[in-house]
N, C-alpha and C positions, 0 to 999 in steps of 0.2 A: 915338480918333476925332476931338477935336478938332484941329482945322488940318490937318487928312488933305484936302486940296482935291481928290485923286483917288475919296472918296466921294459926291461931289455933281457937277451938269452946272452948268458956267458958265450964267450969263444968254442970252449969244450961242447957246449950241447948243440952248436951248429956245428962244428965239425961230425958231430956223429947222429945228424940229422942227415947230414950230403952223405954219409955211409950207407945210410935207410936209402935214400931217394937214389943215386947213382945208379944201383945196379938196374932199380926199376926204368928211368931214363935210356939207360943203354939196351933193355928189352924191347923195348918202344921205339929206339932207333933201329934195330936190328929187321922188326917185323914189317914184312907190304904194308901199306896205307891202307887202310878201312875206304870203302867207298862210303861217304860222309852225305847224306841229306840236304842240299844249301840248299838257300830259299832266297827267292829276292826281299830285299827290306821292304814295308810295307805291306807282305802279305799276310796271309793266315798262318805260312808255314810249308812243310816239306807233305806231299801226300802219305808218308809215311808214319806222321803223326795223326791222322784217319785211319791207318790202317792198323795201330797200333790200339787206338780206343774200340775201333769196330772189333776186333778180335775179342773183346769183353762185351761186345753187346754194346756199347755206349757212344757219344757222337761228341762233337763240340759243338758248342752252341755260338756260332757266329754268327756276328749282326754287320750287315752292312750299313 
């Protein structure tokens, strides 16, 4: 690995990776917050993920 330069990204192509990403971030800061689904750990998940399969006819198959 050492002096393998094809393991690592030049300087140049990170700086114009944070040109791509930046403007996108600063949209995303800009915008209200999504109201976000949380779940408590251990559960199945957000009821939203049943409402999202039911919409196509289909269920999750939980076992307790």
């Amino acid at each position: 690995m050492i002096g393998d330069a094809t393991l690592f990204q030049r300087a140049d192509m990170v700086e114009a990776s944070w040109r791509i990403v930046d403007p996108v971030l600063d949209v995303w800061s800009a915008l209200p917050p999504r109201s976000f689904p949380n779940y408590a750990a251990g559960s199945w998940g957000p009821k939203e993920s049943d409402d999202l399969l039911e919409a196509d006819g289909r269920a999750w198959k939980n076992i307790d």
